[in-house]
N, C-alpha and C positions, 0 to 999 in steps of 0.2 A: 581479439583472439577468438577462432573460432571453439566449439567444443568439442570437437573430433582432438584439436591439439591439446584443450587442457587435458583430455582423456588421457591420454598419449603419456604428458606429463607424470601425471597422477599416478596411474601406472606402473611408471617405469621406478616412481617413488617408493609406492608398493612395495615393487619387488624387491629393488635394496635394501628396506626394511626386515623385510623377509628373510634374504642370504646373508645380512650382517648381523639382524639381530637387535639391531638399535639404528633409531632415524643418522645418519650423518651428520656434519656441518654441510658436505656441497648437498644432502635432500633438503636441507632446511632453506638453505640459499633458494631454491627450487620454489619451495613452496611459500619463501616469504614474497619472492618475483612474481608470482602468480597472485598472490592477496595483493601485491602493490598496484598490478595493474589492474583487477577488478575495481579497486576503490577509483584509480583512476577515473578508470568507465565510468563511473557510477557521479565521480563528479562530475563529467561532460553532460552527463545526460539531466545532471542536477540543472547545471546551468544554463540549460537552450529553456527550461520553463520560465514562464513570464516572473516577472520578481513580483510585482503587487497582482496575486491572483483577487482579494479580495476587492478590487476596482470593478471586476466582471461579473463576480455573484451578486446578485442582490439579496441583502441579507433583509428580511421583514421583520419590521418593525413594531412595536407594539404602543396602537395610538388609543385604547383604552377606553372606545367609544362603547355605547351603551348598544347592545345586540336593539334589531329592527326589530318591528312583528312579528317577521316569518320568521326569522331566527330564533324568538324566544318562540314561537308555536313550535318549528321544530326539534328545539331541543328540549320541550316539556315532552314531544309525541316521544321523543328516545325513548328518554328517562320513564318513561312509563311502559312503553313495549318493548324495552330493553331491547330495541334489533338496531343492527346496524345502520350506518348514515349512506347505505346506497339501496337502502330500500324507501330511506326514507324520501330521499330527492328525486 
């Protein structure tokens, strides 16, 4: 449903509320029709994504290895001129 129509809708809800004074049953009808089909939407578009996203990410690991050399020289040089790691590299 485009938004020009739920506008329309909405609206036209408004205004009922306005000249009556109190929401209706048929504005409620209205506006329950309206939330059924968004959820709808909202399922369809749930469902065209991949079900196992996490197969594509790769998630890193932590293998606990001892820092090299330059790792440990670099992250003494930080830790002492407190500046950051793209001045450093």
């Amino acid at each position: 449903m485009k938004f020009k129509e739920i506008a329309k809708k909405l609206a036209k809800v408004r205004d009922n509320v306005r000249s009556e004074g109190h929401i209706t049953d048929k504005d409620k009808e209205v506006l329950q029709a309206l939330v059924r089909d968004k959820i709808a939407h909202a399922n369809e578009s749930l469902e065209k994504l991949p079900k196992c996203v996490s197969g594509r990410i790769a998630i890193p690991g932590n293998d606990n290895s001892p820092l090299t050399h330059d790792q440990n020289f670099r992250l003494r040089l930080m830790e002492k001129t407190g500046t950051g790691s793209e001045t450093i590299h």
